[in-house]
C-alpha positions in Angstrom: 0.0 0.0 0.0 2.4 2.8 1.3 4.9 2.1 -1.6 2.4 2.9 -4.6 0.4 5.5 -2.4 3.1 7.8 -1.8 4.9 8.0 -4.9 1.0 8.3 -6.2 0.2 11.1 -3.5 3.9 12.9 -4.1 2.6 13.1 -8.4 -0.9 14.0 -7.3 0.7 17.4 -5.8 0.1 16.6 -2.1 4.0 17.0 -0.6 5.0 13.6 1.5 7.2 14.8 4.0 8.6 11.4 5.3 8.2 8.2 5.3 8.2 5.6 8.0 9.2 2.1 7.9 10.3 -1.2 10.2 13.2 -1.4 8.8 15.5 1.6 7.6 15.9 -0.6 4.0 12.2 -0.1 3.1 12.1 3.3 4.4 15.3 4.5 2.5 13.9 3.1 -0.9 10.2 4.6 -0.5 12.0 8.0 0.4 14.5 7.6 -2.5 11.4 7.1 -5.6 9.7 10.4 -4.0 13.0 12.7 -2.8 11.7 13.1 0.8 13.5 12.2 4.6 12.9 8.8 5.9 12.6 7.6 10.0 12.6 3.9 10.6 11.9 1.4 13.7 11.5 4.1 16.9 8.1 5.4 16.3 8.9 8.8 18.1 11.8 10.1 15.5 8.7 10.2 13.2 8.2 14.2 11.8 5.6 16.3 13.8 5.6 18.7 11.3 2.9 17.1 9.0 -1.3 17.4 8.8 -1.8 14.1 7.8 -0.5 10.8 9.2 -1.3 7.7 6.4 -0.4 4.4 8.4 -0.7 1.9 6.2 0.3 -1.2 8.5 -1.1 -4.7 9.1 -4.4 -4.6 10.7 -2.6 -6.5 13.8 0.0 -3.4 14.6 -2.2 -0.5 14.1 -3.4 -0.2 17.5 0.4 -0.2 18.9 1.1 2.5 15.9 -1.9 4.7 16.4 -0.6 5.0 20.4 3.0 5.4 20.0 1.9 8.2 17.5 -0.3 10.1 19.2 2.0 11.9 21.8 3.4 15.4 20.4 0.9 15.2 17.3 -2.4 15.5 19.4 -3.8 18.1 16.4 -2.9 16.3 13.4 -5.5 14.6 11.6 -4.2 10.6 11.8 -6.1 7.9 9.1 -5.6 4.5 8.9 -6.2 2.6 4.9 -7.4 -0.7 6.4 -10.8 -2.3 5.2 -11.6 -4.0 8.2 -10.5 -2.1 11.2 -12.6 0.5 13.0 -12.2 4.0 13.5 -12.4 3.8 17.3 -8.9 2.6 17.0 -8.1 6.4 17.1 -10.0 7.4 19.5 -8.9 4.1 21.8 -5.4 5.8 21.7 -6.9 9.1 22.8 -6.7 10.6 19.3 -9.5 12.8 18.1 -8.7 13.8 14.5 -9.3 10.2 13.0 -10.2 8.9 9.7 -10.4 5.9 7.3 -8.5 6.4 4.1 -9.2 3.5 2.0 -8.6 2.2 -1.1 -10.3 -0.5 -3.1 -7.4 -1.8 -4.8 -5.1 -4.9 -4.4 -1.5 -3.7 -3.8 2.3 -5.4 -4.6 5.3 -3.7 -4.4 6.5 -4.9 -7.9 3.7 -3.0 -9.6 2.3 1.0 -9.9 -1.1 0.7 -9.8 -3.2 3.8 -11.7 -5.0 5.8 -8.9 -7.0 7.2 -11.8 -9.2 4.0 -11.8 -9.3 3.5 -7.5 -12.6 3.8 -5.7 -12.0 5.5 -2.4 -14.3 4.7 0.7 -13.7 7.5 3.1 -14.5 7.8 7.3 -13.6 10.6 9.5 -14.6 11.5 12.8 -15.1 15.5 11.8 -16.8 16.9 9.0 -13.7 19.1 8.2 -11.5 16.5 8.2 -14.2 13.7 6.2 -13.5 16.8 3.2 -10.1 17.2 3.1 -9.5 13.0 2.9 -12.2 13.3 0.0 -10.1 16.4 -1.6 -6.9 14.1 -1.1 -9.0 11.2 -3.0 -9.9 13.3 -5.8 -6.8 14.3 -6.2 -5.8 10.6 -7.1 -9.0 9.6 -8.8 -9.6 12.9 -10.9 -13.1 11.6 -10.6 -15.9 12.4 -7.5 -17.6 9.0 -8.6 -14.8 7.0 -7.4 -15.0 8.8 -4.0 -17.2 7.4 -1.5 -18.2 8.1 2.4 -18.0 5.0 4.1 -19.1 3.2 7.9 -17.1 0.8 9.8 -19.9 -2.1 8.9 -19.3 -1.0 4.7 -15.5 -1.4 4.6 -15.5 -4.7 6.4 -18.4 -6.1 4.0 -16.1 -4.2 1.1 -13.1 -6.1 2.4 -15.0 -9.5 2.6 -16.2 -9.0 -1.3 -12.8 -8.1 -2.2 -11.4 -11.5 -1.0 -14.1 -13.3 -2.9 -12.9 -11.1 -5.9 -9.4 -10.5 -6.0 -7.6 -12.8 -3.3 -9.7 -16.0 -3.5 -9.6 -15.2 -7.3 -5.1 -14.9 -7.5 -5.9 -18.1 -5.7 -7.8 -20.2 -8.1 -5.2 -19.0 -10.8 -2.1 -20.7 -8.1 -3.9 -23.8 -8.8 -3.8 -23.6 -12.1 -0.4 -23.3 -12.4 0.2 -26.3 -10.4 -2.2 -28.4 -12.5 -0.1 -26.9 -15.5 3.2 -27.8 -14.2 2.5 -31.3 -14.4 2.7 -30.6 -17.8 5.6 -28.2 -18.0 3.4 -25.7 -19.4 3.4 -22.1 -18.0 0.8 -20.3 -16.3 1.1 -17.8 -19.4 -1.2 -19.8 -21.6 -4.0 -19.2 -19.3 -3.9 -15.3 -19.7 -5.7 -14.9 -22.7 -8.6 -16.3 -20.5 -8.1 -14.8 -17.8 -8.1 -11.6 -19.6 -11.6 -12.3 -21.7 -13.2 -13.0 -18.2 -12.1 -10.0 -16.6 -12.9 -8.1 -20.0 -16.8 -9.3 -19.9 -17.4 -8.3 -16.0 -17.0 -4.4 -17.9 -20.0 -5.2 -19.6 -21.9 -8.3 -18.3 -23.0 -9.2 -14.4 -20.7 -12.2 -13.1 -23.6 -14.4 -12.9 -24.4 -13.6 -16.8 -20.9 -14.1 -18.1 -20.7 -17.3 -15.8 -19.3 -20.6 -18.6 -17.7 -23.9 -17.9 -19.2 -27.8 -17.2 -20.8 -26.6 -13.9 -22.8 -23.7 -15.3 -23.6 -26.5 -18.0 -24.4 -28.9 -15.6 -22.3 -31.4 -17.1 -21.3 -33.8 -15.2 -19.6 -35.9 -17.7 -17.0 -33.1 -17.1 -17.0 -32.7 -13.6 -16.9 -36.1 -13.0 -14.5 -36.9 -15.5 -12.3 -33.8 -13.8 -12.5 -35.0 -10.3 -11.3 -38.2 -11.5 -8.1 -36.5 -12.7 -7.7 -35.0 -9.1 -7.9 -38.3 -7.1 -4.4 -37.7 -6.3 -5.4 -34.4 -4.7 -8.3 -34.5 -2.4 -7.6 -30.8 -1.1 -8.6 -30.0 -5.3 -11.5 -32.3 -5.0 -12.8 -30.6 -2.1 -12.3 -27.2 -3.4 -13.7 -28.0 -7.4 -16.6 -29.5 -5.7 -17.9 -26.9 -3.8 -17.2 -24.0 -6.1 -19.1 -26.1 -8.9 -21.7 -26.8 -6.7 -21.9 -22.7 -5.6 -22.0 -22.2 -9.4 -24.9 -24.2 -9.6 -26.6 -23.1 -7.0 -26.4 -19.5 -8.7 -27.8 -20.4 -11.6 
C-alpha cells in the first residue's frame, strides 16, 4: 500500500514529507522514488511537522502504531487505509482527529497501480476532516464518482467482497499453475482467459458471463475432472464446492 500510495500522492501534488518504515531498507527506498526524509523502527523520530499521518500497517499493529503516534501530534488529523478495522482505533489511543482512508485496490510492491481508476471509501470522525481526505481522494482519482463516504460495517463487508474477488480469485489461478506444471506448461497460456473473463465483468454481471461444465451442468465433465484429481483430495474438495456454488447461482 504505502509504496504505490506515496509515490501516487507525491505526483498527485500533495507534498510527503517522510516516510516511516520497520526497517530503515524499506524506508530509505520509498524516500528515494519520492525525494523526501525517511525515519525507521523508533516510532517517536517520526516528523511532527505534517497534517496528515497515512499508516498503512497490518491490521494486527495498528493499535500499537496509532498510540506510539499520538504523543506530540495530538492536532494532526491521523487515518488508517485498512478495510476492516474500525475508526475507534483512534480514539482508543486518545486521538480525536481520525479517519479511514481506503482504497479498493489490491496492492504489490513490484507493480504502480493507476489511482485514476481507485474507488476511495472514506471515514472521519469531523466533518472538516471527512472533506479534506475526500479532496486528497480526488486528487488521485480525478473523478468524484470514485470517491465514496464509508461506515465501519461497509468497509468490512467491502473487504469480505474483495477477497471473494481479488484474493480468493489470485488463488484459483495458483492452482492452475500447479495443475499446468505437471505438464511443464506455464501459467502464461492461461492469460488470454483470464483476460476475456475480466474483460466481460465491464459489460456483463458475473452471474451472466458465468461458462464452464458446472454452469452447464455437465457432469460428464466434472466427473471426469475429479477423477483426474484423485491424487489431490484438497482440489476435489475445493472444485466440488465452487461447482456446486456455481450451480446453486444459476
Amino acid at each position: 500500500m504505502a509504496t504505490n500510495l506515496a509515490p501516487a500522492l507525491n505526483e498527485s501534488g500533495a507534498q510527503v514529507v517522510e516516510v516511516w518504515s520497520k526497517s530503515r531498507a524499506s524506508a530509505e527506498t520509498l524516500a528515494g522514488k519520492i525525494g523526501c526524509s525517511f525515519t525507521w523502527g523508533d516510532l517517536s523520530r517520526v516528523t511532527r511537522e505534517a497534517d496528515i499521518y497515512i499508516i498503512a500497517v497490518k491490521d494486527a499493529a495498528l493499535a500499537d502504531v496509532v498510540c506510539h503516534l499520538h504523543e506530540g501530534r495530538e492536532q494532526a488529523l491521523m487515518v488508517h487505509t485498512a478495510g476492516s478495522m474500525p475508526i475507534s482505533v483512534f480514539a482508543d489511543a486518545g486521538h480525536a482527529r481520525a479517519g479511514v482512508f481506503y482504497p479498493m485496490q489490491t496492492f504489490s510492491k513490484e507493480r504502480q497501480v493507476d489511482f485514476a481508476r481507485v474507488h476511495f471509501f472514506i471515514e472521519a470522525a469531523q466533518p472538516d476532516d471527512e472533506a479534506a481526505l475526500q479532496r486528497l481522494a480526488l486528487s488521485l482519482t480525478g473523478d468524484a464518482t470514485f470517491v465514496h463516504k464509508s461506515t465501519a460495517a461497509l468497509r468490512r463487508r467491502l473487504h469480505l467482497a474483495a477477497v471473494f474477488a481479488c484474493n480468493f480469485l489470485n488463488h484459483c489461478c495458483t492452482l492452475s499453475a500447479d495443475i499446468l506444471s505437471a505438464d511443464d506448461l506455464p501459467f502464461s497460456v492461461m492469460l488470454p482467459l483470464v483476460d476475456e473473463t475480466v474483460a466481460k465483468l465491464h459489460e456483463l454481471a458475473p452471474r451472466e458471463a458465468q461458462t464452464g461444465p458446472a454452469v452447464r451442468r455437465d457432469a460428464n465433465v466434472t466427473g471426469l475432472q475429479l477423477a483426474m484429481l484423485a491424487d489431490r483430495p484438497d482440489l476435489q474438495q475445493i472444485y466440488s464446492l465452487l461447482t456446486k456454488s456455481i450451480q446453486q447461482y444459476d
